[in-house]
C-alpha positions in Angstrom: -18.2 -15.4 -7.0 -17.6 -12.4 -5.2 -14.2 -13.3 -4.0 -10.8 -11.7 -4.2 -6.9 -13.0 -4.2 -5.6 -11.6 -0.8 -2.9 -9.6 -3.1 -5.8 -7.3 -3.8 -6.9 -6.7 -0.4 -3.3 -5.6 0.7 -3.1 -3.4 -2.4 -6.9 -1.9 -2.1 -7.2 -1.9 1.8 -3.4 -1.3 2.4 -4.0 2.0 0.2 -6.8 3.2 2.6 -4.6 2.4 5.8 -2.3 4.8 4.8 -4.7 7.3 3.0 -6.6 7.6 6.6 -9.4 6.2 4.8 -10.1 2.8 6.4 -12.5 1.7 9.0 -13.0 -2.0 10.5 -15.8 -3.8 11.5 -15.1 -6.3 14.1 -18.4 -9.2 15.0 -18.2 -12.2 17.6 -16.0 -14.6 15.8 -12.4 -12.2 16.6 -13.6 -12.4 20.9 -13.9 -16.2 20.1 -10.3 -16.7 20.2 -10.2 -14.8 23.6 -12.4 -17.1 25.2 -15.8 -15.8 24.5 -18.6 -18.4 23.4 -20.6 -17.5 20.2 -24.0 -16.9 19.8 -24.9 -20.6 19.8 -23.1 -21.5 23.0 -24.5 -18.2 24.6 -28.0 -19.4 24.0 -27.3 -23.0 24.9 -29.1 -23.4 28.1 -32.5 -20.7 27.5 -33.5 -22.9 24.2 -33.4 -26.1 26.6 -36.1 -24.3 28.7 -38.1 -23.7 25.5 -37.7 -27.7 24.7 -35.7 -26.9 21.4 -32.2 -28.0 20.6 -30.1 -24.9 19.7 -28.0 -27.4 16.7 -31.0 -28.0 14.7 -31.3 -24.1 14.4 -30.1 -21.1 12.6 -32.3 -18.2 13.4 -30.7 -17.6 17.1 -32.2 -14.4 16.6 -35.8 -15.1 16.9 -35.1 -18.2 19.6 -34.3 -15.0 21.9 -37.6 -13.5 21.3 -39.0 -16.3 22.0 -37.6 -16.8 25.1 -38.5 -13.3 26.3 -41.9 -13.9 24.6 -42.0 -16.8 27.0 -41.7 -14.6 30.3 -44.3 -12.4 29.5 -42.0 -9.8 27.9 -39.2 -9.5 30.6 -35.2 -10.3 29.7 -33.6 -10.4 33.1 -32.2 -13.8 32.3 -30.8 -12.6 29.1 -29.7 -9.3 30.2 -27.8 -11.7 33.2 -26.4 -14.3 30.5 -24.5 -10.9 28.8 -23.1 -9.8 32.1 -21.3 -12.9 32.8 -20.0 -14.3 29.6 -19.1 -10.9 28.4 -18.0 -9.1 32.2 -15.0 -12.4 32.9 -11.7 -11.2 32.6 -10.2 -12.1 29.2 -6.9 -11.4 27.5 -6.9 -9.2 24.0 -5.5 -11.5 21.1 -2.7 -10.9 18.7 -5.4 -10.1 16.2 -6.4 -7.4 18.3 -2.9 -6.0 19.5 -2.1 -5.6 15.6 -5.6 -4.3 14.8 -5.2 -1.3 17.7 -1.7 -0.7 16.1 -3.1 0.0 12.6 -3.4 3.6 11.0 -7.6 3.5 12.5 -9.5 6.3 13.8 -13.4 4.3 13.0 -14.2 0.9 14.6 -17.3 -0.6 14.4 -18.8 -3.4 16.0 -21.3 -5.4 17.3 -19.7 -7.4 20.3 -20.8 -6.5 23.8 -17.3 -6.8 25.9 -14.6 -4.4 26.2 -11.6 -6.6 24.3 -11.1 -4.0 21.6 -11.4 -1.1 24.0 -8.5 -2.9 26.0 -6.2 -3.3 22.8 -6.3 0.4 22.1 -5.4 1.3 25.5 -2.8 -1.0 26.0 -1.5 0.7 22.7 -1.6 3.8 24.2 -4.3 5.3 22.2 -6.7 7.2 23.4 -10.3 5.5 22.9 -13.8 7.2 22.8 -16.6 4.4 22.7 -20.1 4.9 21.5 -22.5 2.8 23.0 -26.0 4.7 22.9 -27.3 7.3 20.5 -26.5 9.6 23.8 -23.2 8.7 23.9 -23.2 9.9 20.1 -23.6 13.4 20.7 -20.8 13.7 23.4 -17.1 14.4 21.5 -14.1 14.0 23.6 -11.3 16.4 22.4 -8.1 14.8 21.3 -9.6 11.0 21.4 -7.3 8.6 19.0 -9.7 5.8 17.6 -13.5 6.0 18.2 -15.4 2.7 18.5 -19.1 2.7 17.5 -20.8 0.0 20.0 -23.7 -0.4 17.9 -25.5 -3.3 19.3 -24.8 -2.1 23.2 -22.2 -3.1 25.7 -21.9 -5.2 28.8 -22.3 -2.1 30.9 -26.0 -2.0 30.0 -26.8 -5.0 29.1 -30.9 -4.6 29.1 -30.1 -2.2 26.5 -28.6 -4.6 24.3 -29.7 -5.7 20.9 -30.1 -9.1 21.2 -34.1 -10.3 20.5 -35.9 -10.3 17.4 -38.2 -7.1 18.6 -34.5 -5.3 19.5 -33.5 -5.7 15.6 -37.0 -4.5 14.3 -36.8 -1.8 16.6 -33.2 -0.6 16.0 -33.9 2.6 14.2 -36.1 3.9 16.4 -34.5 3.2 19.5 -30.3 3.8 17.9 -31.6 5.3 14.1 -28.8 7.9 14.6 -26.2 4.5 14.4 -27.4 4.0 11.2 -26.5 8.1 10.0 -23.5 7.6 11.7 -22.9 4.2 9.8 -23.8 5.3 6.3 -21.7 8.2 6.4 -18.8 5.6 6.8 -19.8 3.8 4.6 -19.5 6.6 2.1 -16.7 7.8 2.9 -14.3 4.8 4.3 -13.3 1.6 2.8 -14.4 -1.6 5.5 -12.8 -4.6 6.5 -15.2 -7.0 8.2 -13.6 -9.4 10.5 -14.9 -11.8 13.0 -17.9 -12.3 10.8 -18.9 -15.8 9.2 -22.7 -16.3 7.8 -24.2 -18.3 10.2 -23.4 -14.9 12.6 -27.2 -14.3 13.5 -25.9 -10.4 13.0 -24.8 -10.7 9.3 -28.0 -10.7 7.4 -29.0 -8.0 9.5 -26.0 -6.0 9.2 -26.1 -6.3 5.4 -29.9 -5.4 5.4 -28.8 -2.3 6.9 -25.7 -1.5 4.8 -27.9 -2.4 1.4 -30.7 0.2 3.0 -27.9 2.8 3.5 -26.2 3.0 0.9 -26.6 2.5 -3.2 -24.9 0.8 -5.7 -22.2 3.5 -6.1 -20.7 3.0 -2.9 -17.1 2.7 -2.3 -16.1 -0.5 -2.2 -15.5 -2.9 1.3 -14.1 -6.2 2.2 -14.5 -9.1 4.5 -12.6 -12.3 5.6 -14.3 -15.4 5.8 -13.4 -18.9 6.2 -14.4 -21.6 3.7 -16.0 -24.8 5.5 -13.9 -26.9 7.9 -13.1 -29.9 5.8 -13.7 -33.1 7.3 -10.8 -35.6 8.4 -12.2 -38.6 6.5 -13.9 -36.9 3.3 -16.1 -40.0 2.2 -19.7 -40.5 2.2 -22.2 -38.3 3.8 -19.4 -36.2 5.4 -18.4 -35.7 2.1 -21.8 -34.7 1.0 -22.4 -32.4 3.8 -19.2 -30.6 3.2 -20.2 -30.2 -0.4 -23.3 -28.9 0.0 -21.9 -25.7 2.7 -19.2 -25.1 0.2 -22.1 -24.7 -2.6 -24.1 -22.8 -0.5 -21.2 -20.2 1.0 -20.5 -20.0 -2.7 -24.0 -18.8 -3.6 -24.1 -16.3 -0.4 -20.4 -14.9 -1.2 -21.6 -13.9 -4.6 -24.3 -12.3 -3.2 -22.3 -10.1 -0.9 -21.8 -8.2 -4.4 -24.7 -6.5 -4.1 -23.5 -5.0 -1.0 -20.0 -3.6 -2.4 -18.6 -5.9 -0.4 -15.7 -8.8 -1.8 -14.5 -11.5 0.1 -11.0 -13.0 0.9 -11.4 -16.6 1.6 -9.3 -18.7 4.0 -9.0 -22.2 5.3 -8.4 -21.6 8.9 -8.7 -19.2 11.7 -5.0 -18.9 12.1 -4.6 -17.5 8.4 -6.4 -14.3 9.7 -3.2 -13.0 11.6 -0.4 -13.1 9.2 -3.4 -11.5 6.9 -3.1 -8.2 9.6 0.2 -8.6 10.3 0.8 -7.8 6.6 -1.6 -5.0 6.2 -0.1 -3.6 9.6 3.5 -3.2 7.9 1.9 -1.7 4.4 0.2 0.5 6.2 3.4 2.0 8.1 5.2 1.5 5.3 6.5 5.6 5.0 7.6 4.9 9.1 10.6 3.9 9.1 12.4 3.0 12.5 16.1 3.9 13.4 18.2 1.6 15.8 21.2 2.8 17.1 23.8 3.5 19.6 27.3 4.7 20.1 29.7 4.7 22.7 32.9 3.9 20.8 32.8 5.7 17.0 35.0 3.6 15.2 35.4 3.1 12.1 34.1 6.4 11.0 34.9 8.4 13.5 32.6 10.5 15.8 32.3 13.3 13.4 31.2 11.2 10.5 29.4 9.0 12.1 27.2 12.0 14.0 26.7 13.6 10.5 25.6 10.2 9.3 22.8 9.9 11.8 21.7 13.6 10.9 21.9 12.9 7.5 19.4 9.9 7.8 17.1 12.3 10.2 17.1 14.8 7.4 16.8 12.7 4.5 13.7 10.5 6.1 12.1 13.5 6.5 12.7 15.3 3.1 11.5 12.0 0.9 8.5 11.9 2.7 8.6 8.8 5.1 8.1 9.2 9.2 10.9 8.7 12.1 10.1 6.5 14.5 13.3 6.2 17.3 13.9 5.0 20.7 16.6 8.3 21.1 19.8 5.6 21.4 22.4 7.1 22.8 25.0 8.8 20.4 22.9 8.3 17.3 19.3 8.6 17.9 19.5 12.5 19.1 21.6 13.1 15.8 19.1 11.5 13.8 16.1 12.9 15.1 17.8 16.8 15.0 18.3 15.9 10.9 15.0 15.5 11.0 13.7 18.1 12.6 16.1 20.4 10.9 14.1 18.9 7.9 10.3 19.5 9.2 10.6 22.7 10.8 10.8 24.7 7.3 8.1 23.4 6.2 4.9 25.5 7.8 2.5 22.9 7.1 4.4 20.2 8.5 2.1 18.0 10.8 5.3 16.9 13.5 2.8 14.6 15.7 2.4 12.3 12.4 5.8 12.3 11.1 8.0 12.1 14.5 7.0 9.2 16.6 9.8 9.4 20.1 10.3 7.2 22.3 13.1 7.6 24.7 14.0 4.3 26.9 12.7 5.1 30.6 14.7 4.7 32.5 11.8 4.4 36.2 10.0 1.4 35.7 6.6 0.3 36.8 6.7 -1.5 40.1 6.9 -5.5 40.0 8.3 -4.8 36.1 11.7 -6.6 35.4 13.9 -4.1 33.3 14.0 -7.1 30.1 10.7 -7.7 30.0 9.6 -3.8 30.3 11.9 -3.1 27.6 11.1 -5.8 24.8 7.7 -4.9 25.5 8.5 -1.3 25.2 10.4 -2.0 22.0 7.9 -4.7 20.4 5.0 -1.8 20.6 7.4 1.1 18.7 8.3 -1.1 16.1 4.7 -2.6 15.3 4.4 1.1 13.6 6.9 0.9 11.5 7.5 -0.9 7.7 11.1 -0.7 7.8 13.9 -0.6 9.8 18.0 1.2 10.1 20.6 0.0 12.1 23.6 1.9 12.6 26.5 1.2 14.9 25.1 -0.4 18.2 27.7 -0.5 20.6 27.6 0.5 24.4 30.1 0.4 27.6 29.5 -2.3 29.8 29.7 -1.2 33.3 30.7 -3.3 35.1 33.7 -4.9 32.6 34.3 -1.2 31.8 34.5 -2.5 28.1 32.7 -1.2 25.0 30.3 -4.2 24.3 27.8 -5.0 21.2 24.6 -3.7 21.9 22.1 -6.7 22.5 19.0 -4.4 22.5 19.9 -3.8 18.7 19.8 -7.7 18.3 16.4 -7.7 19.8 14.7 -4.8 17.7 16.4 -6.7 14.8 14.8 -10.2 15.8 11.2 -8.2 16.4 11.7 -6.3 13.2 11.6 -9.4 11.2 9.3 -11.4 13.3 6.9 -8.3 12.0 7.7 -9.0 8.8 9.7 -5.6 7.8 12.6 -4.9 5.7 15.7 -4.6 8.1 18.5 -2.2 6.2 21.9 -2.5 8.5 24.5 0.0 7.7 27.7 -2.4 8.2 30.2 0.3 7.2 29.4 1.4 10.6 30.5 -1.7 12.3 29.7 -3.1 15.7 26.4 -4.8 16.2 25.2 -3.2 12.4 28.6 -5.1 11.1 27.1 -8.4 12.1 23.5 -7.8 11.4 24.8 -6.9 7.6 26.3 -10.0 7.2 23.7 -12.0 8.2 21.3 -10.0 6.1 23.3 -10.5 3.3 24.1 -13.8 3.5 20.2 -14.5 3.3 19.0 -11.6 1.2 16.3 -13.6 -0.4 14.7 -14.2 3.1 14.6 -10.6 4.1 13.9 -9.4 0.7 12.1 -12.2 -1.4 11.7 -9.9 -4.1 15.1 -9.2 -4.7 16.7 -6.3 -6.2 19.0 -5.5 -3.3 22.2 -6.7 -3.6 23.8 -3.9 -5.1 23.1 -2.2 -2.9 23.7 -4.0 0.3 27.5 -4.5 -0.8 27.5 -0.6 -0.5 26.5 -0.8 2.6 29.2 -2.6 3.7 31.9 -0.7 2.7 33.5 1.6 5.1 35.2 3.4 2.3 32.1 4.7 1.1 31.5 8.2 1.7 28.5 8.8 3.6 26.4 10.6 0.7 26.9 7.0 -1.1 25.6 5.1 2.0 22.8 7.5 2.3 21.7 6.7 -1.5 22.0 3.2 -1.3 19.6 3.2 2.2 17.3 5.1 0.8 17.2 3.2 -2.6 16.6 0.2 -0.8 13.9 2.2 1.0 12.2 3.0 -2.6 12.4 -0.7 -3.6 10.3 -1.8 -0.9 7.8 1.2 0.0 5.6 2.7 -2.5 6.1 6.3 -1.4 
């Protein structure tokens, strides 16, 4: 039928993700949940002008043309319509946040406003958008994630593609989209989102992919949602909701000829969980260390500083990524192991496999210090598959008192809000001590596959010497990744 278990999109598209071979295509439906209308709803009032009712049709497409057709050729209403549903002021989704925090350096799309654009930024990635074939010849040096605008953008909107004569036209007026496209398409592996197949784009973006490329292309995936059951399934509701189930059926088959399978879900909401998944497989070599240390105990500063190197060096050497927030007594240690690590080997790419973010201590004006922080935090640890706690202890100021450290509580709470495999050393007590414990008193909630306990009663063991805490981390590590 042309569709596939999700298990084999996070195997197949997780594998691009981390291979730097995926690319996204993003239509209307993923702005939806921002607060953008569809097609439909955009088109409402100009198919009341040409005495038609816009729920009795399908081809939105062609009731644009006829609507320009209407005024003698001239689009001012439409270009008008785009400027103020797609101009407003709308806040990026959580679909979007995780999307700008994937592994992505190609984005596609056909949406006219700036939400995606927005996600990126706020993720601190640099972003070069494509909205005209001029635009395509201009590179910017050092941009993170381009995003090809192919059907226009807000900021021209009478250059939109939006009528029927604007689609017929397309290669003539953006034809170096479509070079840009198939090469893509060649060499990248797609996930469509947004997309569902009464989008007036789809058949014309499959037209275009089937023209590009042959039958040996790579091949791409899409989510799509089956038909919204109705409450009361009796009768002709029953009927209805038969029939679009038959049909979808009949069109997701077809989508083979396009080397493109589907994942098929119930509801909208499914979709995040769906990214929040192949976010954490595809940072599943970064691996996130949370510590601090004002007070050493149990192992003593010496041990505990050669620890922390030890973990630096060892991340490093078995090929995952450090990401750190530099904690105080820990972080430095661990990030010098690494280094010590990367620095001998010539070809060593540092930029991808050390990802630093020391704490600020300035913050932006009108920014409370908590909320700046767990912000700060939730955005280091959205690159990351798995995550090391060690120690996590600082002195309270005021009480003068060595204190748990509650910002370790919070990394561990986002951690697994994400979905990643938290690994707390409790041999080295403090904040880690009570972490482990409540890790290992629910094992088979942070690690549902099992094959852990062994090793997290190692872990717990002060009497361990450090090479035997190292081995059991990263064995743990090994379980859960596939590097």
């Amino acid at each position: 039928m042309g569709t596939i278990a999700v298990d084999v999109l996070y195997d197949k598209f997780g594998a691009a993700l981390c291979d730097d071979t995926a690319a996204i295509f993003v239509g209307a439906g993923l702005s939806c949940a921002s607060g953008f209308v569809n097609w439909r709803e955009l088109l409402r009032g100009i198919t009341k002008d040409l005495d038609l009712d816009i729920d009795r049709e399908s081809d939105l497409i062609s009731l644009a043309q006829y609507h320009v057709n209407k005024r003698g050729g001239q689009r001012g209403e439409l270009n008008q319509l785009i400027v103020d549903e797609f101009a407003k002021k709308a806040k990026t989704s959580e679909n979007h946040q995780i999307i700008a925090n994937l592994p992505l350096d190609t984005v596609w799309t056909t949406n006219y406003d700036r939400l995606l654009e927005e996600a990126f930024e706020a993720a601190h990635r640099q972003v070069d958008v494509k909205t005209s074939q001029k635009s395509l010849a201009i590179s910017h040096i050092g941009h993170g994630v381009t995003i090809y605008k192919m059907h226009g953008d807000v900021s021209d909107p009478s250059g939109a593609i939006l009528t029927k004569e604007d689609y017929e036209t397309f290669e003539a007026s953006r034809g170096a989209f479509s070079i840009k496209l198939k090469g893509d398409l060649l060499s990248r592996t797609f996930l469509f989102l947004g997309f569902s197949f009464s989008d007036p784009n789809i058949d014309y973006i499959l037209a275009r992919i089937r023209a590009l490329v042959n039958k040996d292309c790579r091949p791409h995936y899409c989510i799509m949602s089956w038909p919204k059951k109705p409450d009361r399934l009796v009768g002709s509701a029953r009927a209805a909701y038969e029939y679009e189930r038959k049909r979808l059926a009949l069109r997701l088959s077809d989508l083979s000829r396009y080397g493109i399978q589907a994942v098929m879900i119930n509801e909208y909401a499914e979709l995040t969980p769906i990214l929040q998944e192949l976010g954490r497989r595809s940072h599943q070599r970064d691996i996130f260390v949370s510590g601090s240390a004002h007070d050493y105990s149990p192992l003593g500063k010496d041990r505990l500083e050669n620890l922390a190197r030890q973990i630096g060096k060892r991340i490093a050497n078995e090929g995952y990524n450090l990401t750190s927030g530099f904690g105080l007594g820990i972080g430095e240690h661990v990030t010098l192991g690494a280094l010590e690590n990367l620095l001998h080997n010539p070809v060593t790419d540092l930029d991808s496999r050390l990802f630093l973010r020391p704490f600020p201590q300035t913050l932006p004006t009108g920014t409370s210090r908590k909320d700046f922080w767990t912000k700060y935090r939730r955005e280091m640890l959205q690159r990351t598959g798995a995550c090391i706690f060690v120690a996590g202890n600082k002195l309270d100021r005021r009480s003068n008192k060595v204190v748990g450290a509650n910002g370790m509580i919070e990394e561990f709470d986002i951690a697994c809000a994400l979905g990643q495999y938290p690994i707390p050393i409790g041999a080295t007590g403090h904040m880690a001590r009570n972490l482990w414990k409540e890790v290992t008193s629910n094992l088979d909630r942070y690690f549902p596959k099992g094959g852990v306990k062994t090793f997290f009663q190692i872990l717990g063991d002060k009497n361990k010497t450090n090479e035997e805490l190292l081995d059991a981390v990263f064995r743990i590590l090994k379980h859960v990744t596939a590097v």
